[in-house]
N, C-alpha and C positions, 0 to 999 in steps of 0.2 A: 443530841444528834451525833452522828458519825463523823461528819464533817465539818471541823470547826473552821470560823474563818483565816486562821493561819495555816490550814493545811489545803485550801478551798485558793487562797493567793497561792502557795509555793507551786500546786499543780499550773496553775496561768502561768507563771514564769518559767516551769521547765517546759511545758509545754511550746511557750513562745520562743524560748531558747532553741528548744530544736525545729522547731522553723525558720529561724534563722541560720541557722548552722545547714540546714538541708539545703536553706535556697543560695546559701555561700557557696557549696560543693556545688552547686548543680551550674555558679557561674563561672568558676574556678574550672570545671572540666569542657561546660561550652567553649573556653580559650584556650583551651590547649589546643595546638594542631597536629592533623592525624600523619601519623609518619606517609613518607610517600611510597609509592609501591611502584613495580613495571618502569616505567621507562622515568619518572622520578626521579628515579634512586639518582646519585649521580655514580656517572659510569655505564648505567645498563643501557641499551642496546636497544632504539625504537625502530621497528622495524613495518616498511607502507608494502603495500600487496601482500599477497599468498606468502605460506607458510613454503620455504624451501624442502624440495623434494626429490628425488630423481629422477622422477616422472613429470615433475613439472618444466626440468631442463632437457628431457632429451629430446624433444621435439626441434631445439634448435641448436643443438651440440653435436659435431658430427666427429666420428673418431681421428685419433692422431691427436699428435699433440706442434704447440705450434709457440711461436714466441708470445709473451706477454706485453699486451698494450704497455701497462706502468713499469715496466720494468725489460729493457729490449735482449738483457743478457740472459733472462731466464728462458729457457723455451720448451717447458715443460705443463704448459696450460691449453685449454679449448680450442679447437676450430669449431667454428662457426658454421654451420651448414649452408649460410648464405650473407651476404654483405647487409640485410637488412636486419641483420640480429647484432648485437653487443657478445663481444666477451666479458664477462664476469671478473672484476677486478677481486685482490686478497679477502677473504679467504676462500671466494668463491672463483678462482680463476680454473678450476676444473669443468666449469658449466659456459655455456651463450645464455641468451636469454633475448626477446624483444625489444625493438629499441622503443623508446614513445613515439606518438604519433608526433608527424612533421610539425614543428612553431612551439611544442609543447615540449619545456627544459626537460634533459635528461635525468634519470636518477640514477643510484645504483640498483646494480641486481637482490632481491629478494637474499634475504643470509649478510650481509656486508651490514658491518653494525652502521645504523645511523642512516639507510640506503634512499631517505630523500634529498640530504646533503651530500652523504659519502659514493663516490666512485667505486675506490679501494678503499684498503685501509693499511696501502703499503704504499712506495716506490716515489712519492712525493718529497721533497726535499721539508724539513720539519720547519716553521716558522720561528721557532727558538732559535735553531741549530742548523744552518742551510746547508752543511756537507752530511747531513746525518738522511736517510732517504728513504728512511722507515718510517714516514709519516703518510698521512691521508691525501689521498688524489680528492679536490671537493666536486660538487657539482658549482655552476655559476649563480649558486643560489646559497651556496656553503661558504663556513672558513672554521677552518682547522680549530679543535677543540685546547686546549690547552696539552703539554704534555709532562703530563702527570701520571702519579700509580693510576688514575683511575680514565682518562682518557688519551693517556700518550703511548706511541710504540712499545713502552715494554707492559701495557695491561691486559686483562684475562683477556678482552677482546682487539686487542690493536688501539690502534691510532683511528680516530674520525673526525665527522666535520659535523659542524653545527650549522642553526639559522644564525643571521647577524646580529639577534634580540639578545645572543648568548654569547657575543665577542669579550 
């Protein structure tokens, strides 16, 4: 016969062998975790409402320019077309925007990294560093992210706040 029974076991054994070895990789890559993406990463920028536009602020940005909430020496940011709108804290201090509805905590404007915690992302005095005032205005629902390359005043996006889950 073609198959004697030393060649008839060695096939069972590699056979069994790479079934073993498959079902190794197959638990070996279920435990890997998958990198994170979007607002994950740390440092990146989660951002609640609409995507910032011009059209989405001019309805409540009226021209001229006027001083800025976070910061009272600057006075090169938005008026507000009426007392029921927000000015737009850093980097968005060029726009107004809506305030939320009355009992319901404020957030930042749409563009301002982080804008369910963050105000701004300037003019606040830094929790490391309290004469330094390039850090995050939070909402009363925020605190100030760490300030590091990746969430402190000198990162690609500024200084923000975080939830308290992330103190």
């Amino acid at each position: 016969s073609l198959t004697s029974p030393s060649l008839s076991f060695s096939m069972r054994v590699t056979t069994l062998l790479i079934l073993v070895c498959l079902t190794l990789s197959t638990i070996v890559d279920a435990k890997k975790k998958p990198k994170p993406k979007g607002s994950g990463v740390k440092g990146a920028c989660a951002n609640k409402g609409p995507k910032p536009s011009k059209s989405l602020f001019a309805k409540y940005t009226d021209k001229g320019k006027c001083p800025c909430w976070w910061d009272i020496t600057k006075k090169d940011c938005a008026c507000c077309k009426s007392k029921d709108y927000q000015q737009c804290g850093w980097p968005m201090q060029m726009y107004c925007y809506k305030k939320e509805k009355k009992g319901k905590p404020q957030i930042g404007c749409p563009g301002v990294c982080n804008n369910q915690y963050t105000l701004s992302g300037k003019g606040f005095p830094c929790s490391s560093d309290h004469d330094n005032k390039n850090c995050a205005w939070c909402t009363t629902n925020g605190y100030q992210c760490v300030q590091d390359k990746n969430t402190g005043p000198d990162s690609k996006a500024g200084s923000r706040c975080q939830n308290g889950k992330n103190k």
